[in-house]
N, CA, C, O and CB atoms as a CASP TS submission, in Angstrom:
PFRMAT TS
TARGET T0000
AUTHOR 0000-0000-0000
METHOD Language model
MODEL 1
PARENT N/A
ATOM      1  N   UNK     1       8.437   8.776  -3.921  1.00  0.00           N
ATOM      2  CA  UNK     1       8.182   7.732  -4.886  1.00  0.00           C
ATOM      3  C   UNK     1       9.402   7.425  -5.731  1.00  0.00           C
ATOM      4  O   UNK     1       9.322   6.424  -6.444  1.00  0.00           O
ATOM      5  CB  UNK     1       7.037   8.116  -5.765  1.00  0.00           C
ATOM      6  N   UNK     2      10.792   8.308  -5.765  1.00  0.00           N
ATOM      7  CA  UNK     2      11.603   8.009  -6.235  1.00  0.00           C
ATOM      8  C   UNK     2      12.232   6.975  -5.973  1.00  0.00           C
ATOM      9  O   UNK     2      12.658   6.255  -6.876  1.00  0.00           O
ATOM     10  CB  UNK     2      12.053   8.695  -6.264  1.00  0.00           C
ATOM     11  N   UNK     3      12.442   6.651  -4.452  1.00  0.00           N
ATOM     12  CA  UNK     3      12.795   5.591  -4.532  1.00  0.00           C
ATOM     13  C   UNK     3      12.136   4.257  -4.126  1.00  0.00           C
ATOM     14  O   UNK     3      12.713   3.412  -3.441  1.00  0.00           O
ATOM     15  CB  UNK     3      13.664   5.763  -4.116  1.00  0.00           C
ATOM     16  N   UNK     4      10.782   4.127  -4.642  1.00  0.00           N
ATOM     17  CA  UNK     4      10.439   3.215  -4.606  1.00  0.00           C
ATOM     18  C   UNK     4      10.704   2.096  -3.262  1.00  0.00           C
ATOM     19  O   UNK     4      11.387   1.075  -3.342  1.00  0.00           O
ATOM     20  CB  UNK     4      10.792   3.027  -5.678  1.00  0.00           C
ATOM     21  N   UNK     5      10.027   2.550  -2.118  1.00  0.00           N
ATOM     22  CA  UNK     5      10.090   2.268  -1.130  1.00  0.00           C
ATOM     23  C   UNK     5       8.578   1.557  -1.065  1.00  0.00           C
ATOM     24  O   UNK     5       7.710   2.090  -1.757  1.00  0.00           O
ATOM     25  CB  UNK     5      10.545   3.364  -0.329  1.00  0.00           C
ATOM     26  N   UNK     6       8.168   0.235  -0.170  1.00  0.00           N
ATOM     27  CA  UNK     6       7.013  -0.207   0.092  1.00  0.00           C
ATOM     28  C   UNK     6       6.454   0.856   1.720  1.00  0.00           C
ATOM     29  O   UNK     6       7.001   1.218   2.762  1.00  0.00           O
ATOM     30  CB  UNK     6       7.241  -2.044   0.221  1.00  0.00           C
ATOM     31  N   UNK     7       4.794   1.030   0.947  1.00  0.00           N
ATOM     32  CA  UNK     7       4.427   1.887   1.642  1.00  0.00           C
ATOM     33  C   UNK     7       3.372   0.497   2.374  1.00  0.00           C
ATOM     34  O   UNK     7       3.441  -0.709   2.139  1.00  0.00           O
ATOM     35  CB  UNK     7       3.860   3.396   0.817  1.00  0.00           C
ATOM     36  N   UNK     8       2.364   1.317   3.385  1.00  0.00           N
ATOM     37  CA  UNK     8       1.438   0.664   4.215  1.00  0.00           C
ATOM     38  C   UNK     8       0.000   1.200   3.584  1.00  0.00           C
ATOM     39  O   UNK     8      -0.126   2.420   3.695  1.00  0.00           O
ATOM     40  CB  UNK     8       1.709   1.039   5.863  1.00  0.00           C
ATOM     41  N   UNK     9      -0.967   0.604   3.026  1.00  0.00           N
ATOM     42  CA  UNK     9      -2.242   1.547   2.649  1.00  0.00           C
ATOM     43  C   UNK     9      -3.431   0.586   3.178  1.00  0.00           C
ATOM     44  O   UNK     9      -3.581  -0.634   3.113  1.00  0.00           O
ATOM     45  CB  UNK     9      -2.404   1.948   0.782  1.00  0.00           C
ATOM     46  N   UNK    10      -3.951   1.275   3.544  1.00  0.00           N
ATOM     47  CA  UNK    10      -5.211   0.966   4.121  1.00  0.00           C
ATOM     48  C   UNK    10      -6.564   1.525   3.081  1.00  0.00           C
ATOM     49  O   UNK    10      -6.771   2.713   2.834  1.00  0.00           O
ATOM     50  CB  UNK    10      -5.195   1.708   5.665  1.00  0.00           C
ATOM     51  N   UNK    11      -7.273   0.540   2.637  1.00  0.00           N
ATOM     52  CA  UNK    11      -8.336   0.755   1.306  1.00  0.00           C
ATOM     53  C   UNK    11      -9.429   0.435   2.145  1.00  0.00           C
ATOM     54  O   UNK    11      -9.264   0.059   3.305  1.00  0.00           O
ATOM     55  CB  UNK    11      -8.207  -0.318  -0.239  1.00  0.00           C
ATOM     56  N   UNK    12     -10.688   0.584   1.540  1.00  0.00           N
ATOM     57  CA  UNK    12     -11.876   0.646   1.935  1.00  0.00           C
ATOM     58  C   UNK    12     -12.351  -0.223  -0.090  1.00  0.00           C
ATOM     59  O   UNK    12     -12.025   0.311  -1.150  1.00  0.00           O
ATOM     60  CB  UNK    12     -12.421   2.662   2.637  1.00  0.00           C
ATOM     61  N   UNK    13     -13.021  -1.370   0.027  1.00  0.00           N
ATOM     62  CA  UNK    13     -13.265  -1.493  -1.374  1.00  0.00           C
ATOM     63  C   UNK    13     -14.836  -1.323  -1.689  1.00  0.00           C
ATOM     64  O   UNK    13     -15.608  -1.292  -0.730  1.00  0.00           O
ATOM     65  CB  UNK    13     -12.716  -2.893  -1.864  1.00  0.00           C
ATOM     66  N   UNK    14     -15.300  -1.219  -2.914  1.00  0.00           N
ATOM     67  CA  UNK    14     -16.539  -0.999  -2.935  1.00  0.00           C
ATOM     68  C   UNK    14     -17.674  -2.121  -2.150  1.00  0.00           C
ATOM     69  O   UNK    14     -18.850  -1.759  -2.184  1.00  0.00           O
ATOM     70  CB  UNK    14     -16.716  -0.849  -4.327  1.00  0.00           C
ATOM     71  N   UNK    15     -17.421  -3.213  -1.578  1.00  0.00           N
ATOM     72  CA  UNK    15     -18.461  -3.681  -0.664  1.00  0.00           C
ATOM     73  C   UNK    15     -18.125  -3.468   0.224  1.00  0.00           C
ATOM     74  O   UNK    15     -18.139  -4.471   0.939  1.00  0.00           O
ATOM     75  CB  UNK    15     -18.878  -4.780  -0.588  1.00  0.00           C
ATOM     76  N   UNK    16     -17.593  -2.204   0.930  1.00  0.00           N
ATOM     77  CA  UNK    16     -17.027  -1.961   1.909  1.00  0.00           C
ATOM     78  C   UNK    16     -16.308  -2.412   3.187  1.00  0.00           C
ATOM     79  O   UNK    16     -16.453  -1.801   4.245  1.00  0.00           O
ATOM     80  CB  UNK    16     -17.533  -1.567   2.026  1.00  0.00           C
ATOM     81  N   UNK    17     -15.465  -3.586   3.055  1.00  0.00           N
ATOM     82  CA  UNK    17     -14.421  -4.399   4.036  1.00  0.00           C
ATOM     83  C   UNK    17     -13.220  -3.347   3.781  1.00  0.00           C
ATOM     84  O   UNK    17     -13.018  -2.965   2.629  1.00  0.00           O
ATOM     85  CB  UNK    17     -13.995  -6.271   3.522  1.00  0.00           C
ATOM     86  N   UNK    18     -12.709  -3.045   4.464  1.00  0.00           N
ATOM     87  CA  UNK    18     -11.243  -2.776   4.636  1.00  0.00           C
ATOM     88  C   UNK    18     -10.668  -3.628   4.472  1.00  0.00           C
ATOM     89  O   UNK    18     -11.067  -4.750   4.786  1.00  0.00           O
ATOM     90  CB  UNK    18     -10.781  -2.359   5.641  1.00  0.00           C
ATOM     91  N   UNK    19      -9.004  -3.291   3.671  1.00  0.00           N
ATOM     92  CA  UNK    19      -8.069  -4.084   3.460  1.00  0.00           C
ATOM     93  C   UNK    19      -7.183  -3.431   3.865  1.00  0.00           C
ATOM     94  O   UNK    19      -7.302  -2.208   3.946  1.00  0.00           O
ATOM     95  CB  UNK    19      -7.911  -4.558   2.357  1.00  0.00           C
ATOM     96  N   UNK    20      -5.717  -4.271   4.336  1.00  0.00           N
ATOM     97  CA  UNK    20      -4.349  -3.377   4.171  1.00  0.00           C
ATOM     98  C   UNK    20      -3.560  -3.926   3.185  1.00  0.00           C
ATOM     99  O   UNK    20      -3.541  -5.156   3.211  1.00  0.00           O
ATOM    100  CB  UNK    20      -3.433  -3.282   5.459  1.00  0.00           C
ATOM    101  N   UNK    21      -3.045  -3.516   2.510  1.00  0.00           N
ATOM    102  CA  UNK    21      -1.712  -3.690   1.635  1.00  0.00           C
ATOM    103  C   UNK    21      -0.828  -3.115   1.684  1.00  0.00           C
ATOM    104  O   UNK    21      -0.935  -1.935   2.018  1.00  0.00           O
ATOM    105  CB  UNK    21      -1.721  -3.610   0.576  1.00  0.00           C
ATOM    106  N   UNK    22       0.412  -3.640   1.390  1.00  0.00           N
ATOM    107  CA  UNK    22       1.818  -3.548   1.075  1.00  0.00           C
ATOM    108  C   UNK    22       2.254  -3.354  -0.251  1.00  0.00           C
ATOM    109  O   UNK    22       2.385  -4.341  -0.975  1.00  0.00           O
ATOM    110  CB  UNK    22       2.416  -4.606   1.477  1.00  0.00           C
ATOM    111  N   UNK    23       2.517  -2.123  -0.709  1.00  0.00           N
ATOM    112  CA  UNK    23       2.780  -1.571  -1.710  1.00  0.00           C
ATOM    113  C   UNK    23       3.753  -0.879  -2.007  1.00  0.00           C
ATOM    114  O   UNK    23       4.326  -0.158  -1.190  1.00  0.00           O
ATOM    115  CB  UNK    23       2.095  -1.109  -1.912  1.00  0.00           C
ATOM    116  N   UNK    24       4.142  -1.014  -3.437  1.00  0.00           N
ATOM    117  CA  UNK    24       5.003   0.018  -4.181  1.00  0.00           C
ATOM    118  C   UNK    24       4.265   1.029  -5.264  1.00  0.00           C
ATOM    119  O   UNK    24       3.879   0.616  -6.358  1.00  0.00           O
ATOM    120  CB  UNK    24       6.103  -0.805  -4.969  1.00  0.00           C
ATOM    121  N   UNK    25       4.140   2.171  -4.905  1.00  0.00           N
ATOM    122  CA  UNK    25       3.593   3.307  -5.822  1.00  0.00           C
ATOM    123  C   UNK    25       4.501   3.129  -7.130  1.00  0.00           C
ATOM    124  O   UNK    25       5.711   3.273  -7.304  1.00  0.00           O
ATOM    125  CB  UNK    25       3.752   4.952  -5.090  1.00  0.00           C
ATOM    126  N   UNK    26       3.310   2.709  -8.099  1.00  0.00           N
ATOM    127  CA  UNK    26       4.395   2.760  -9.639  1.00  0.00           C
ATOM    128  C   UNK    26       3.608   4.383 -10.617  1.00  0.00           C
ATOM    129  O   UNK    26       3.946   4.753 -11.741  1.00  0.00           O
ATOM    130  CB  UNK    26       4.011   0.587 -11.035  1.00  0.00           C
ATOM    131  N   UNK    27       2.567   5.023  -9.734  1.00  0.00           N
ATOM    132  CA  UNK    27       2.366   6.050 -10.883  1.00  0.00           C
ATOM    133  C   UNK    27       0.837   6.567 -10.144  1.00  0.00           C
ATOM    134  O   UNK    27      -0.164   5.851 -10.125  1.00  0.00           O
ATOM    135  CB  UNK    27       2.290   5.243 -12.790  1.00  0.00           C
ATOM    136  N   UNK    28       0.892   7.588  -9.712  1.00  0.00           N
ATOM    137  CA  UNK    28      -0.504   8.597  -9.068  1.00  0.00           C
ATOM    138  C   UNK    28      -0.912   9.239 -10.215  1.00  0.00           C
ATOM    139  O   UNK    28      -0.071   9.717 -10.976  1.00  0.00           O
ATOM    140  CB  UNK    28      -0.162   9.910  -7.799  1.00  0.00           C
ATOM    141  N   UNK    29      -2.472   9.338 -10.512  1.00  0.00           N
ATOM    142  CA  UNK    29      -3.593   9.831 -11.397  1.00  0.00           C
ATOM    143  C   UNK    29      -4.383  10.503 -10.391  1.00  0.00           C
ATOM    144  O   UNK    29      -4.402  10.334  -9.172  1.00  0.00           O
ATOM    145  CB  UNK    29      -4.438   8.683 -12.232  1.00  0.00           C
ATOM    146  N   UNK    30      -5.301  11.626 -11.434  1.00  0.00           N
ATOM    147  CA  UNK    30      -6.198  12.206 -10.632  1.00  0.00           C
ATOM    148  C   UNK    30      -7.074  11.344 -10.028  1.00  0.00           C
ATOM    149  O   UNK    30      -7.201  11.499  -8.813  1.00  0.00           O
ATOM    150  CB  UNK    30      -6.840  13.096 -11.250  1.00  0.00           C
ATOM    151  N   UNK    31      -7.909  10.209 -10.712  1.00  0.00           N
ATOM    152  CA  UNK    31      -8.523   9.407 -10.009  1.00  0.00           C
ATOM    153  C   UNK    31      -8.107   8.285  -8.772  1.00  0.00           C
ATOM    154  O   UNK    31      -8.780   7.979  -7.788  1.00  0.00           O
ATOM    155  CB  UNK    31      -8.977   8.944 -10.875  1.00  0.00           C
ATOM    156  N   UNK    32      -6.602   7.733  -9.231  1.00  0.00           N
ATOM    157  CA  UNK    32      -6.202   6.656  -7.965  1.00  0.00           C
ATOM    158  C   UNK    32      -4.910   7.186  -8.365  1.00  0.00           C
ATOM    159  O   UNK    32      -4.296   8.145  -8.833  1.00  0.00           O
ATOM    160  CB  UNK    32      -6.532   4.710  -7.964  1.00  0.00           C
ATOM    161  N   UNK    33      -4.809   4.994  -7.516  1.00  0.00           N
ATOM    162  CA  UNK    33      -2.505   5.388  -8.090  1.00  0.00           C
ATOM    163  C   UNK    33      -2.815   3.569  -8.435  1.00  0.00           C
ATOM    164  O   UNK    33      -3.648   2.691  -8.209  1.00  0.00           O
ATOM    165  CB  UNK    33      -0.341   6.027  -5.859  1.00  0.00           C
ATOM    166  N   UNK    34      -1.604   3.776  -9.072  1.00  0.00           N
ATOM    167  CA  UNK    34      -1.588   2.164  -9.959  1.00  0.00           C
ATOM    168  C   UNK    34      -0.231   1.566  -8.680  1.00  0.00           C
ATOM    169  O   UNK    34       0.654   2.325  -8.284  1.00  0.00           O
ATOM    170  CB  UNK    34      -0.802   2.286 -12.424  1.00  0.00           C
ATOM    171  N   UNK    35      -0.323   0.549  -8.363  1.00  0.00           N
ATOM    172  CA  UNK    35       0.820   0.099  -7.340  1.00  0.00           C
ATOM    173  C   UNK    35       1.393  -1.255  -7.576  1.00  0.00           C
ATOM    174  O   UNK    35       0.690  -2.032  -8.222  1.00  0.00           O
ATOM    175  CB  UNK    35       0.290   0.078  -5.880  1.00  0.00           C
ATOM    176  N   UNK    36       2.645  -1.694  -7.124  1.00  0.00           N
ATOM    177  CA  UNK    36       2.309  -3.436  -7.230  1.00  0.00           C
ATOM    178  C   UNK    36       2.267  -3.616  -5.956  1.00  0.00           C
ATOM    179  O   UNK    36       2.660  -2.783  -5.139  1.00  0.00           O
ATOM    180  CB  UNK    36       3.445  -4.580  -7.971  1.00  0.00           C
ATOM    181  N   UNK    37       1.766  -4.765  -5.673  1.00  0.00           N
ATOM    182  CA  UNK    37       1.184  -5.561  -4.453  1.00  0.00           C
ATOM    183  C   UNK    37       1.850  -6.534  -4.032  1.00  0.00           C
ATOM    184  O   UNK    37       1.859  -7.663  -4.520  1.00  0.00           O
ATOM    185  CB  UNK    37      -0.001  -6.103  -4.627  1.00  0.00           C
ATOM    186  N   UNK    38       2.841  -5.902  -2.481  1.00  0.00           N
ATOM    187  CA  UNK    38       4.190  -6.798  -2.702  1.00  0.00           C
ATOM    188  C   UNK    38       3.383  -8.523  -2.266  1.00  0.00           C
ATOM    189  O   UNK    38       3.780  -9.664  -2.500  1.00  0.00           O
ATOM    190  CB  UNK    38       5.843  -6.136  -1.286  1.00  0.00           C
ATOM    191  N   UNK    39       2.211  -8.041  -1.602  1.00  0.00           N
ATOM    192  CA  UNK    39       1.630  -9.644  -1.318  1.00  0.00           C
ATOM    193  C   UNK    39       1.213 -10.203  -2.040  1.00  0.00           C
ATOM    194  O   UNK    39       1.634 -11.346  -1.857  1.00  0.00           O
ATOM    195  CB  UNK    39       0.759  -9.938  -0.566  1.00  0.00           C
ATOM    196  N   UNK    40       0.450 -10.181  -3.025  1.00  0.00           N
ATOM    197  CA  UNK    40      -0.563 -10.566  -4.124  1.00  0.00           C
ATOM    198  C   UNK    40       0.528 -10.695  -5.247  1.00  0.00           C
ATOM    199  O   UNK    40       0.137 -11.318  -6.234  1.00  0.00           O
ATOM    200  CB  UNK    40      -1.898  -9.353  -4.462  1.00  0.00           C
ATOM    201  N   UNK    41       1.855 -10.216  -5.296  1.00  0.00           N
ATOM    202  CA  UNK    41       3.264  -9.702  -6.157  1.00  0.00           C
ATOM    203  C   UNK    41       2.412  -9.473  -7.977  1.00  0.00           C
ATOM    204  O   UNK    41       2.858  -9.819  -9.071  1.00  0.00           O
ATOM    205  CB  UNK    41       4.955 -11.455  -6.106  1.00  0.00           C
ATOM    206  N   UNK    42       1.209  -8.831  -7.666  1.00  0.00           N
ATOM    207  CA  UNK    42       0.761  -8.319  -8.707  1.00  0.00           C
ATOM    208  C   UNK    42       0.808  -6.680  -9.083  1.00  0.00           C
ATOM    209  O   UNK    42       1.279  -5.843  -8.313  1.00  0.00           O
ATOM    210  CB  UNK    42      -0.401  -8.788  -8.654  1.00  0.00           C
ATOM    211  N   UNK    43       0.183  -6.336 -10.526  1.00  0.00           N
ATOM    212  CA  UNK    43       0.184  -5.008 -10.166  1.00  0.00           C
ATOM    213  C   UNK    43      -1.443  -4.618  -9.545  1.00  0.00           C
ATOM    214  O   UNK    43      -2.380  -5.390  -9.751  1.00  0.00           O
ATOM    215  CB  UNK    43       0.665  -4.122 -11.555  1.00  0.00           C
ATOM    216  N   UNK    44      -1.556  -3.755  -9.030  1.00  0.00           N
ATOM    217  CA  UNK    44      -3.198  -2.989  -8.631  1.00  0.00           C
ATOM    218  C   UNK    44      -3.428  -1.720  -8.863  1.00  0.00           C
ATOM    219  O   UNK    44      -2.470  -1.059  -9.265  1.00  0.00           O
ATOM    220  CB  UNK    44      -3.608  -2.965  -7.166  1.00  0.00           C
ATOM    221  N   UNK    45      -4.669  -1.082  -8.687  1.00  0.00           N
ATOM    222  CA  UNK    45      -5.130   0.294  -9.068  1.00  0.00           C
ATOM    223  C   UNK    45      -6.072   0.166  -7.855  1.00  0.00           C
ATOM    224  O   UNK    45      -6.759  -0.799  -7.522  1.00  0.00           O
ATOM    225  CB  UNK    45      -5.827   0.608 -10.730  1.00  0.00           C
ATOM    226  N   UNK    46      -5.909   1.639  -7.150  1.00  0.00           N
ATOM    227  CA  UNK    46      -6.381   1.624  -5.823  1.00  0.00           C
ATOM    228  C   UNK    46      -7.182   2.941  -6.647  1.00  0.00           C
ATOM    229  O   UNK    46      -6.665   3.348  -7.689  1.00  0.00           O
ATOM    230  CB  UNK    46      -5.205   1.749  -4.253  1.00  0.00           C
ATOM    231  N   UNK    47      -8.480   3.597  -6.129  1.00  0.00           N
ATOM    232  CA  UNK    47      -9.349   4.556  -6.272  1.00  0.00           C
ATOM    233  C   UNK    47      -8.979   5.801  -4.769  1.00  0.00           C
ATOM    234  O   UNK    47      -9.196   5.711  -3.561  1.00  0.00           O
ATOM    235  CB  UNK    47     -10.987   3.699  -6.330  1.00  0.00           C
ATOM    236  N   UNK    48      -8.535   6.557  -5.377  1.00  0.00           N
ATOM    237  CA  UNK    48      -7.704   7.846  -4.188  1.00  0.00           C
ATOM    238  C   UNK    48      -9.157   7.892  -3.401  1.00  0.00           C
ATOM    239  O   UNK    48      -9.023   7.696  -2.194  1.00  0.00           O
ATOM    240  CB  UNK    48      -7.005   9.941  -5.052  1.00  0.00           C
ATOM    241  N   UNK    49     -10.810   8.157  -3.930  1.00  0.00           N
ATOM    242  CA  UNK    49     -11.701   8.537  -2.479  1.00  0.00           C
ATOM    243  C   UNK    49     -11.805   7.251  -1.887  1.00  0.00           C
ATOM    244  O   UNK    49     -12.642   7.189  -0.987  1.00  0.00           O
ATOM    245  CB  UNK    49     -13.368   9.228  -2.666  1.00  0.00           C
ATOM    246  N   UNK    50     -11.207   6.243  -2.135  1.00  0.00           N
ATOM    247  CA  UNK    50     -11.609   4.977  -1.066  1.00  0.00           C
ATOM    248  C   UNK    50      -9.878   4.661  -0.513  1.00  0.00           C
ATOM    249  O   UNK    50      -9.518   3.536  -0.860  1.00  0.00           O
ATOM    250  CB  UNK    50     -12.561   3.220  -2.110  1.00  0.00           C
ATOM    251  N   UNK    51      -9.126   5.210   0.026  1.00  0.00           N
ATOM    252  CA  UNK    51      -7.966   5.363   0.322  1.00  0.00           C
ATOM    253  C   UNK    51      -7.982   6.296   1.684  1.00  0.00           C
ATOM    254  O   UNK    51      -7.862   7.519   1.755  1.00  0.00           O
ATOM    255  CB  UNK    51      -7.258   5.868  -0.878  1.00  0.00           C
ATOM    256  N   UNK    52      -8.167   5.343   2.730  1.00  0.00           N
ATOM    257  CA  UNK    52      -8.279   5.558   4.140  1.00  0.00           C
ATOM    258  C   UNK    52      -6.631   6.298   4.847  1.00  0.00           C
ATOM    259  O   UNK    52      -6.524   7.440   5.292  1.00  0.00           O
ATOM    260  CB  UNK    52      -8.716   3.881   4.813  1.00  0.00           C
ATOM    261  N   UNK    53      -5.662   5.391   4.773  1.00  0.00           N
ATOM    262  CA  UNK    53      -4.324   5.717   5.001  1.00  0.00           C
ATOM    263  C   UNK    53      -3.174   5.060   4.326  1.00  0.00           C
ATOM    264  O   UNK    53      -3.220   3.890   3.947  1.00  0.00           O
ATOM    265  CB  UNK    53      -4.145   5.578   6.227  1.00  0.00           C
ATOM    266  N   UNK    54      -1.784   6.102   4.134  1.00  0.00           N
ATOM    267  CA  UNK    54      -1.361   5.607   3.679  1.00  0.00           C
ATOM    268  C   UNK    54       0.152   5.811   4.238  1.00  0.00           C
ATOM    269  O   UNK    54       0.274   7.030   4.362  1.00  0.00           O
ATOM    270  CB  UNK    54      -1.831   5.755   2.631  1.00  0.00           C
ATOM    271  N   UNK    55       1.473   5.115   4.670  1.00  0.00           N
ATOM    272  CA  UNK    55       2.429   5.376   5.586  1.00  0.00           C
ATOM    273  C   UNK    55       3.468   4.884   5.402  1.00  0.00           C
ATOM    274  O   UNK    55       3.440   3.782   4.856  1.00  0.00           O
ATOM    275  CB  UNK    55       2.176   5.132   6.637  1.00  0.00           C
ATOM    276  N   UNK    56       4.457   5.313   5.670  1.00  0.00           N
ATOM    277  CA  UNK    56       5.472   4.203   5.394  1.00  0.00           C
ATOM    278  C   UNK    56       5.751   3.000   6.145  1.00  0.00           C
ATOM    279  O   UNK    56       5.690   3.010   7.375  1.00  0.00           O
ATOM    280  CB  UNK    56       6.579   4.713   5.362  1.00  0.00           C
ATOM    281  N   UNK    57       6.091   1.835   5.406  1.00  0.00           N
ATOM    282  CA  UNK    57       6.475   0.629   6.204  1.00  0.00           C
ATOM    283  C   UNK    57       7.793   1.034   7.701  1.00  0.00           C
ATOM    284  O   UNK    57       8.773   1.778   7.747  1.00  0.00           O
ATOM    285  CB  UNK    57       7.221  -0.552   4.832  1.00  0.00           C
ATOM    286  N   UNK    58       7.172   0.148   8.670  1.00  0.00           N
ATOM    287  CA  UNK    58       7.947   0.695   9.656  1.00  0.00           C
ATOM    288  C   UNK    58       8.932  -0.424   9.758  1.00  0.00           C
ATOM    289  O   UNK    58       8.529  -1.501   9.318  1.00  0.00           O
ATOM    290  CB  UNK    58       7.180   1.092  10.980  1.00  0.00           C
ATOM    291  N   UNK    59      10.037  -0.390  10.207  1.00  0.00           N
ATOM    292  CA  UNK    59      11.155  -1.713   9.863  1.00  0.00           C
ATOM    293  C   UNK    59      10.515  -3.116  10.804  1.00  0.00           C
ATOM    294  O   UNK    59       9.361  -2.886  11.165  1.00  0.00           O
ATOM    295  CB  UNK    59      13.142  -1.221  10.565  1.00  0.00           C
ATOM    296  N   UNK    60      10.683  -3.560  10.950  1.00  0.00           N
ATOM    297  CA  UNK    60       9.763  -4.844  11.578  1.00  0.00           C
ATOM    298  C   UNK    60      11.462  -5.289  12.356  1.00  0.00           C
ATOM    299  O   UNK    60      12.505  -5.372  11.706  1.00  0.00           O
ATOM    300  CB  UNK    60       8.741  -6.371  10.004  1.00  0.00           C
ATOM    301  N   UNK    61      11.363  -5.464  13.500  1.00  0.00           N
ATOM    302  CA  UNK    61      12.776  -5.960  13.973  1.00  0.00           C
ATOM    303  C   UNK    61      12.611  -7.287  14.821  1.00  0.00           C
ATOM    304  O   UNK    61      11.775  -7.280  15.724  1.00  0.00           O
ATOM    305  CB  UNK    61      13.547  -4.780  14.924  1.00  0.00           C
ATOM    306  N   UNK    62      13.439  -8.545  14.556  1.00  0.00           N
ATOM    307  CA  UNK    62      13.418  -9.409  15.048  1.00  0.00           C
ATOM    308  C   UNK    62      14.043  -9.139  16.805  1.00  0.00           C
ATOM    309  O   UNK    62      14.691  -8.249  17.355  1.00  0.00           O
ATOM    310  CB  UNK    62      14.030 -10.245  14.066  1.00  0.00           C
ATOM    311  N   UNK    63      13.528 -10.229  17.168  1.00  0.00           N
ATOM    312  CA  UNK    63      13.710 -10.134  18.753  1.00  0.00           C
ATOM    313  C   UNK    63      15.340 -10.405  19.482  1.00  0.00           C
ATOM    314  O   UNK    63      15.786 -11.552  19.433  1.00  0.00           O
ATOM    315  CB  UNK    63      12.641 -11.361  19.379  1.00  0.00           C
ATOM    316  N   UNK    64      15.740  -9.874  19.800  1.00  0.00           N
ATOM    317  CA  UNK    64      17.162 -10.314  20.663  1.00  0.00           C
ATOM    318  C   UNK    64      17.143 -10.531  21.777  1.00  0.00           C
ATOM    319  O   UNK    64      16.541  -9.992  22.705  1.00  0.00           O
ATOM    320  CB  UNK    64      18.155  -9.513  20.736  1.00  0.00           C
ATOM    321  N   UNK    65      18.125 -11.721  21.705  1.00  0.00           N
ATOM    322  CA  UNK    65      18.147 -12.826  22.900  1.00  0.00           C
ATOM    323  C   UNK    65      19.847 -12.256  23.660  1.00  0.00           C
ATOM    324  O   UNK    65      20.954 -12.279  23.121  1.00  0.00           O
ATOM    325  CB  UNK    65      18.127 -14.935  22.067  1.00  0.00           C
ATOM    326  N   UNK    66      19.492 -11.821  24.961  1.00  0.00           N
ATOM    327  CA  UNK    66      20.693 -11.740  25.801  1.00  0.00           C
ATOM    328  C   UNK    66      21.705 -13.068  25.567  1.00  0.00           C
ATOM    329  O   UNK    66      22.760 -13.159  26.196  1.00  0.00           O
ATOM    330  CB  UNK    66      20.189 -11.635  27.382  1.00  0.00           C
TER
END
């Protein structure tokens, strides 16, 4: 979390749809973690027992042309 790297999290919300988001961890509590939401470019509070997975962003690489 030091360096503030965007992670991958996968939530479950209380009417139960899954979401994924793209996040930056700004601060973990016993109950959740507070994040900003690089999509929504807000901040959020995710609840840690409804927190399915969570990973690092994998680099996304554009395609090369011979």
């Amino acid at each position: 979390m030091e360096n503030k790297l965007p992670i991958d999290l996968i939530y479950i919300n209380d009417a139960g749809e899954l979401t994924h988001r793209s996040v930056i961890v700004r601060k973990i509590t016993v109950e959740g973690i507070l994040t900003f939401d690089i999509g929504k470019q807000q901040l959020r509070s995710f609840k840690r027992a409804n927190i399915l997975s969570a990973a690092k962003q994998r680099r996304k690489r554009g395609v090369n042309y011979a």
